[in-house]
N, C-alpha and C positions, 0 to 999 in steps of 0.2 A: 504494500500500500504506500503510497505517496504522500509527503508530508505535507500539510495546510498551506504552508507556507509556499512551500515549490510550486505549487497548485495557482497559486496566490500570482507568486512572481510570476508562471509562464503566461496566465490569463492578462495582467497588467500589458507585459510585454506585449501579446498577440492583438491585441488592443489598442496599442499605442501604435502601432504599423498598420491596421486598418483604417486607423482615425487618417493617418499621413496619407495613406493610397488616395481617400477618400478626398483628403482636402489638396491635394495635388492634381487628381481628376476633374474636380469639380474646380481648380485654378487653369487647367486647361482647357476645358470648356467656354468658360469663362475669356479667355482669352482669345480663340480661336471668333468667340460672338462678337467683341469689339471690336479686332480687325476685320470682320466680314461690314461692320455698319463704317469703318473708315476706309480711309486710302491705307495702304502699306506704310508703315514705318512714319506717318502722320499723327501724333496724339489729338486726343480729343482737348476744343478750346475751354473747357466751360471743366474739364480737369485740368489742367496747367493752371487755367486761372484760380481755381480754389486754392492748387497746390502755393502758388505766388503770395496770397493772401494770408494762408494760414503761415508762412515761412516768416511774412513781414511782421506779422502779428509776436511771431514768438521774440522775432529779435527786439521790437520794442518792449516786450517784455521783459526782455530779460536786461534792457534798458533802461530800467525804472530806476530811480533813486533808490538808495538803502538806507537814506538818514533819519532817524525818527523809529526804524523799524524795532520793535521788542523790548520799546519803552516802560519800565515801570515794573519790567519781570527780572528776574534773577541777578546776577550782581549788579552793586548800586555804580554809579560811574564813580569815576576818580576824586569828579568836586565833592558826590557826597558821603566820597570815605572818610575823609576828611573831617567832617562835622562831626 
């Protein structure tokens, strides 16, 4: 008899190569139906432009000031070691 566990791990395994067949097939499919509605080797405008948008988005985010940020939580500043 075969132990819970080995049982366990081959099920996990066989399963995890299914889920990939799956999501790989279903990425080819997928792929095969955008190139048939475009030209060859053409992206679609209305993806690029999300992808431009979200791209801009991040970098001004990550442009934001940090001054002011996590005021009033865990150590005091310098001035009011001090006091």
């Amino acid at each position: 008899m075969i132990p819970l566990e080995i049982k366990g791990a081959v099920a996990g395994a066989l399963s995890s190569v299914l889920i990939l067949a799956v999501t790989l097939t279903a990425g080819g499919f997928y792929r095969t139906h955008v190139e048939g509605e475009t030209e060859a080797g053409k992206a679609l405008p209305a993806t690029e432009n999300a992808t431009a948008r979200g791209r801009s988005f991040f970098s001004k985010l990550c442009a934001l000031p940090r001054s002011g940020r996590g005021r009033g939580r865990g150590r005091p500043q310098s001035s009011e070691a001090t006091n």
